[in-house]
C-alpha positions in Angstrom: 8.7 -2.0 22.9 8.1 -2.9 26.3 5.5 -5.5 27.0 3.6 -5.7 30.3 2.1 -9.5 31.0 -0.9 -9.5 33.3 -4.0 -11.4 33.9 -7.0 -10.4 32.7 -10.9 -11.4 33.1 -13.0 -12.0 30.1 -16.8 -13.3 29.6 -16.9 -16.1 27.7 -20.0 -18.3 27.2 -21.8 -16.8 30.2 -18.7 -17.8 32.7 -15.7 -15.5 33.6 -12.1 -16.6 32.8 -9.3 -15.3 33.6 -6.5 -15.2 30.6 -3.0 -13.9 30.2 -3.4 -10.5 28.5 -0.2 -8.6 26.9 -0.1 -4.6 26.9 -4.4 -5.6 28.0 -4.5 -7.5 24.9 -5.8 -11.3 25.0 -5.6 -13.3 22.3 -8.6 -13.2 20.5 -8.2 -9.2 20.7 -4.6 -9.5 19.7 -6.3 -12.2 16.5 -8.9 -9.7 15.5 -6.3 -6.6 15.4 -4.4 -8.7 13.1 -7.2 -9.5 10.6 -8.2 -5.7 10.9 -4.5 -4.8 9.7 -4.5 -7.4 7.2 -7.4 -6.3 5.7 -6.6 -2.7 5.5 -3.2 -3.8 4.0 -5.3 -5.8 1.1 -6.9 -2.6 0.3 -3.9 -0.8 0.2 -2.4 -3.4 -2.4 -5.2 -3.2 -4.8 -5.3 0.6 -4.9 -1.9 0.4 -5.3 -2.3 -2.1 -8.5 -5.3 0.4 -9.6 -2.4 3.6 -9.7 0.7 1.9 -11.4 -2.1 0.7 -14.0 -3.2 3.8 -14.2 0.2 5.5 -14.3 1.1 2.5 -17.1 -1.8 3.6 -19.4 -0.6 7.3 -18.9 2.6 5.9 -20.7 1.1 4.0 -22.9 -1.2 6.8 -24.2 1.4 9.0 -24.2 4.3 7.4 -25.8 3.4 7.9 -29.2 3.3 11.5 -28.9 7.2 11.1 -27.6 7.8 9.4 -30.7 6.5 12.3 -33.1 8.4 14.9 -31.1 12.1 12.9 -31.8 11.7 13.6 -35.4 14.1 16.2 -35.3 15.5 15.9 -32.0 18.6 18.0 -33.0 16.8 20.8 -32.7 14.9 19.9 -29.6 18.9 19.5 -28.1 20.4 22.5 -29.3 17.2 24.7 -30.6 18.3 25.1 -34.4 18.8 23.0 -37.6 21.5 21.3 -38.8 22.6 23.1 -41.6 22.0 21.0 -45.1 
């Protein structure tokens, strides 16, 4: 990515400054991106916690089931009995 440096007048307590900006970024906007982003990727972490517990019970609850169904798992292979 390219980057243009320039100069770049901001209001600050009632008097006007003049601050190096990046891509017309100062600081403080380049700061308060970064929180935003932050933020947004917190968010992101927790739902993702929320789905793999979710996907986890999904397991859970359904493992017994799996369990049952292996009784005879011969025939779920190869669709008949063993002859006895």
């Amino acid at each position: 990515m390219k980057y243009i440096i320039s100069d770049k007048k901001v209001l600050i307590n009632n008097m006007n400054h003049t601050v190096t900006a990046v891509n017309g970024l100062d600081r403080v906007a380049i700061n308060t991106r970064l929180h935003y982003i932050n933020v947004e990727m917190d968010k992101l972490k927790q739902r993702q916690i929320e789905l793999v517990s979710m996907r986890d019970e999904l397991d859970r609850v359904e493992a017994p089931e799996s369990a049952d169904d292996c009784d005879n798992l011969y025939e779920q292979m190869f669709g008949y009995e063993e002859a006895a």
